[in-house]
C-alpha positions in Angstrom: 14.7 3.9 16.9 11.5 3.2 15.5 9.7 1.7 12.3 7.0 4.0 11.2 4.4 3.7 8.4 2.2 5.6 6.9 -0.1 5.4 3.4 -2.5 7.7 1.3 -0.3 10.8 1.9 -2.5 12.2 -1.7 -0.2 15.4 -1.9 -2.4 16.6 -4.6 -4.3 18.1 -2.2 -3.0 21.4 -0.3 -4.1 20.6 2.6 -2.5 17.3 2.5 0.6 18.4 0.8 0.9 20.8 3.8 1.0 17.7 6.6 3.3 15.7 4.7 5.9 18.6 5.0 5.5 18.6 8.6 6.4 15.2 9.2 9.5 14.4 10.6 11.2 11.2 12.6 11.1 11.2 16.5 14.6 10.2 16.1 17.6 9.8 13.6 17.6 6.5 13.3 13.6 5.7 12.7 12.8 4.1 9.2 9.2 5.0 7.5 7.7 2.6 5.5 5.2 4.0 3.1 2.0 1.9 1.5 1.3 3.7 -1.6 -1.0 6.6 -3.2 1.5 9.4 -2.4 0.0 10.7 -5.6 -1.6 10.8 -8.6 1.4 12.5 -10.7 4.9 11.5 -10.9 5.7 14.2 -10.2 4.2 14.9 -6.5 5.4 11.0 -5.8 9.4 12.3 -6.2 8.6 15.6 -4.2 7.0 13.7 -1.1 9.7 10.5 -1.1 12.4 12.8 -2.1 11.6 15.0 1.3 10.9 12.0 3.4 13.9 10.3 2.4 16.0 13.6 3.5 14.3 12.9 7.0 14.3 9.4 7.5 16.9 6.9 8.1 15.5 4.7 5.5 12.4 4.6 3.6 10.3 1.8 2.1 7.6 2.2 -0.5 4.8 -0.2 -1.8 2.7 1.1 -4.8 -0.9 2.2 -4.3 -3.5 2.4 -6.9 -3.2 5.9 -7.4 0.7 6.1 -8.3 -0.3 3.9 -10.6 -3.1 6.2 -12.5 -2.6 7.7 -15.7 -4.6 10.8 -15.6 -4.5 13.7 -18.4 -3.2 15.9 -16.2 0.2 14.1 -15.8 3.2 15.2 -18.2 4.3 11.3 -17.8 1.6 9.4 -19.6 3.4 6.1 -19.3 1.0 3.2 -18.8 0.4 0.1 -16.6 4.1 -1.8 -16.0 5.7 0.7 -17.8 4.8 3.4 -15.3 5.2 0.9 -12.3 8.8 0.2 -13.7 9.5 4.3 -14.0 8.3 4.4 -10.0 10.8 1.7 -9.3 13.7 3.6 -10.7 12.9 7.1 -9.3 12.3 5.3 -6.0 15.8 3.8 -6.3 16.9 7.4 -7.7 16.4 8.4 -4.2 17.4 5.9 -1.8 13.9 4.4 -1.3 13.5 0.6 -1.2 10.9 -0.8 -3.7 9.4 -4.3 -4.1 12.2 -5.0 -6.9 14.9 -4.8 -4.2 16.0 -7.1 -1.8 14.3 -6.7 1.3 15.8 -4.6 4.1 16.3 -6.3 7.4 15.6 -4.4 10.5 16.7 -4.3 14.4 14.8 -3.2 16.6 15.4 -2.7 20.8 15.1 -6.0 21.7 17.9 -6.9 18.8 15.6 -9.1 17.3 15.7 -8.7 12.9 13.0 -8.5 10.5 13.0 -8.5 7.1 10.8 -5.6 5.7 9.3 -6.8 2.6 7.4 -4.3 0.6 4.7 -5.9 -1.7 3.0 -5.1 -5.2 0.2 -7.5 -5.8 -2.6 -5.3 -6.8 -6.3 -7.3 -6.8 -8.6 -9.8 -8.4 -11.8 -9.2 -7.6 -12.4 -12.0 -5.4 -13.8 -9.4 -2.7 -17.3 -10.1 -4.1 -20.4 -9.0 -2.7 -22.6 -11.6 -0.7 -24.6 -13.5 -3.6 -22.2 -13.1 -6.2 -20.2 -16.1 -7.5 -17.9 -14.6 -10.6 -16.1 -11.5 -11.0 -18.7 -10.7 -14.2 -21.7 -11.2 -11.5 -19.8 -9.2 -9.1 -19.3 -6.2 -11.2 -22.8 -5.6 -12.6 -23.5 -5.6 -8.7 -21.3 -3.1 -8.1 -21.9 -0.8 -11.2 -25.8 -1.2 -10.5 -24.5 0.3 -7.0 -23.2 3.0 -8.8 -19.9 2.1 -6.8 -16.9 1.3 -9.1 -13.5 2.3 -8.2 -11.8 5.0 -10.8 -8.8 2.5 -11.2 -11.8 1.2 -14.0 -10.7 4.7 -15.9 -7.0 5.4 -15.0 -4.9 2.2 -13.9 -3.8 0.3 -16.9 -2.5 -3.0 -16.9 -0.6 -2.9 -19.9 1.0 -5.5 -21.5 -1.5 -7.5 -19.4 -5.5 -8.2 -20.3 -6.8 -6.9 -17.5 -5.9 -6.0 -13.9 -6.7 -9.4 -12.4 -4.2 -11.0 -15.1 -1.5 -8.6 -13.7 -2.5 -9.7 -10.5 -1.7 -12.8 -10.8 1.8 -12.3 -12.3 2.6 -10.5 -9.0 1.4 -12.6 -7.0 3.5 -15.7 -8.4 6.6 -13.4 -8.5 6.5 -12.7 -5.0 5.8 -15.6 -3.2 9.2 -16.7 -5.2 10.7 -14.1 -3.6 8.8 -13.9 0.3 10.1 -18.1 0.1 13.6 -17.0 -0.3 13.7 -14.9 3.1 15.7 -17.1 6.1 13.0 -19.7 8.0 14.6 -17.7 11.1 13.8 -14.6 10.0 10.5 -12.5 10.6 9.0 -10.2 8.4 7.2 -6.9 8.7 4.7 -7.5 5.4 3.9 -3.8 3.6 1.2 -3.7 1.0 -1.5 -0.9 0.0 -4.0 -3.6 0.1 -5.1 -5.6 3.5 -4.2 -9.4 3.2 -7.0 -10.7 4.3 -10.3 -9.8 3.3 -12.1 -9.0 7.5 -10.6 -5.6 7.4 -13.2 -4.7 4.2 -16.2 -6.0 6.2 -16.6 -2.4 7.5 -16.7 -0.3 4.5 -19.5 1.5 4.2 -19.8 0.4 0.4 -19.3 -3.1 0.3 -19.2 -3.4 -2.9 -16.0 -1.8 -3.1 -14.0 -4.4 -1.4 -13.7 -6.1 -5.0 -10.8 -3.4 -5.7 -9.0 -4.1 -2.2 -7.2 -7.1 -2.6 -6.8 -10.7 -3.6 -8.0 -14.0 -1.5 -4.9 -15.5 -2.1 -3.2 -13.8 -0.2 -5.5 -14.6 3.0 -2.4 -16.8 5.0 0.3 -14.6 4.0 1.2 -13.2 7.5 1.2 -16.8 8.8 2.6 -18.3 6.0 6.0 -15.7 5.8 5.9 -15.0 9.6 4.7 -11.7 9.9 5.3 -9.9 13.4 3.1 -7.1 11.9 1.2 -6.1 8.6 0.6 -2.6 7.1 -1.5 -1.7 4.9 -3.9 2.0 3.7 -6.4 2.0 1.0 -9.3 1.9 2.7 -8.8 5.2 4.3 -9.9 3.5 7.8 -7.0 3.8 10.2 -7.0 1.3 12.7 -5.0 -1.8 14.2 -7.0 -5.1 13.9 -5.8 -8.5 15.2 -6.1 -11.7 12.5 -4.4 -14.8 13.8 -2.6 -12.8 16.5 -1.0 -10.7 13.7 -1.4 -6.8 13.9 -2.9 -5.4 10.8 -2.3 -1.5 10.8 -4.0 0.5 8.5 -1.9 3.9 8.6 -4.1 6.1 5.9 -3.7 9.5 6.2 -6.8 10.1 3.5 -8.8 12.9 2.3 -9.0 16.0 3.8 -13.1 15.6 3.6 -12.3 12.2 5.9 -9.7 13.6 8.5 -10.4 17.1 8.9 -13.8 16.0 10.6 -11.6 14.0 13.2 -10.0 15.7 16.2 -6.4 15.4 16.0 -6.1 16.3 12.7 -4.6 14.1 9.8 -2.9 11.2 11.2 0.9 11.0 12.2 3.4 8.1 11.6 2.3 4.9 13.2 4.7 3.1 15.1 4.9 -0.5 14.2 7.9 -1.7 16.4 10.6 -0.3 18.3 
């Protein structure tokens, strides 16, 4: 048995819609975590969990940016937690573990358990550009860029101010709940966003690292005693080490990014065995 992950699955698109209908486990008993932005309706987020959850011994799902979106186009025009909590209970609908359940310990071949721990932290614009000091400063940069993430139009963070503010709620409700895992135990961590900020250094828009994460989470996978940490987003799949930690980044992406690519769209990575 294996445990898979994969992110960015955007069924919206046919051509993605078409790969994620394809997938299947290389055996009965493989899990498949997934790290958000299945979709931008409610709608295509059931259809895609609901068939990977027919195929998969168990499946794990942490929140991207784009479930999150609340487009015109969407019959469900709940905002912000609202819509997050409405995610949660389809997810647990369908047999998929969410960042509101307890975590979900797995065993691998060499009988050693983990504790999978799906996260939904969101970020705080602390990614700033070089020369920037504030998250005011660091937004003009970007907008005179003419880089600014969409999340600006769609993702809500109602009741909250602003993004950042909801941020930081998350972030103090899951370290409560990370600190309540066994010392003994290790964890897989799964979050749409990369922990730490290294894996951003590459993008070919800096400026777009302020809407990938939060430096406070930057010891996590030391602190909770990650064995590996998963993560999409950035639409940049790779495996990167940070303190001897594996990062994956397991996007699947835009058709315009991985058609280019031989190979085609990516396939389950596998995280442990």
């Amino acid at each position: 048995m294996s445990l898979l992950a994969i992110s960015d699955l955007h069924v919206n698109h046919p051509e993605n819609r078409k790969h994620v209908d394809g997938l299947r486990p290389e055996s009965d008993d493989d899990w498949l975590l997934v790290a958000g932005d299945v979709g931008d309706l409610v709608s295509d987020v059931e259809w895609a969990l609901a068939l990977l959850r027919e195929r998969f011994a168990e499946v794990v799902w942490a929140p991207g940016n784009h479930e999150l979106w609340t487009v015109p186009a969407d019959p469900v025009q709940a905002r912000g937690v609202e819509r997050y909590e409405l995610l949660v209970d389809l997810c647990r609908g369908l047999g998929v573990h969410t960042p509101e359940d307890p975590y979900p310990v797995w065993t691998g071949d060499d009988g050693q358990p983990v504790a999978v721990a799906p996260l939904f932290l969101l970020y705080d614009y602390t990614f700033r550009p070089d020369g920037t000091t504030t998250r005011d400063e660091a937004l003009d940069q970007a907008r005179r860029a003419h880089v600014v993430c969409t999340d600006e139009r769609f993702l809500h963070p109602d009741p909250y101010p602003s993004r950042d503010a909801w941020c930081r709620a998350r972030l103090e409700l899951t370290r409560s709940r990370l600190a309540e895992i066994p010392p003994e135990l290790p964890t897989v961590l799964v979050n749409h966003y990369p922990l730490v900020r290294e894996p951003t250094r590459v993008l070919r828009y800096p400026e777009f690292a302020l809407w990938c994460g939060t430096e406070q989470t930057a010891d996590w996978h030391l602190d909770y005693r990650a064995r590996a940490m998963v993560y999409g987003h950035l639409h940049i799949p790779r495996t990167t080490e940070h303190d001897g930690v594996p990062f994956h980044e397991v996007s699947v992406g835009y058709p315009r990014e991985w058609q280019p690519r031989s190979g085609g769209p990516a396939q389950p990575t596998r995280i442990l065995t």
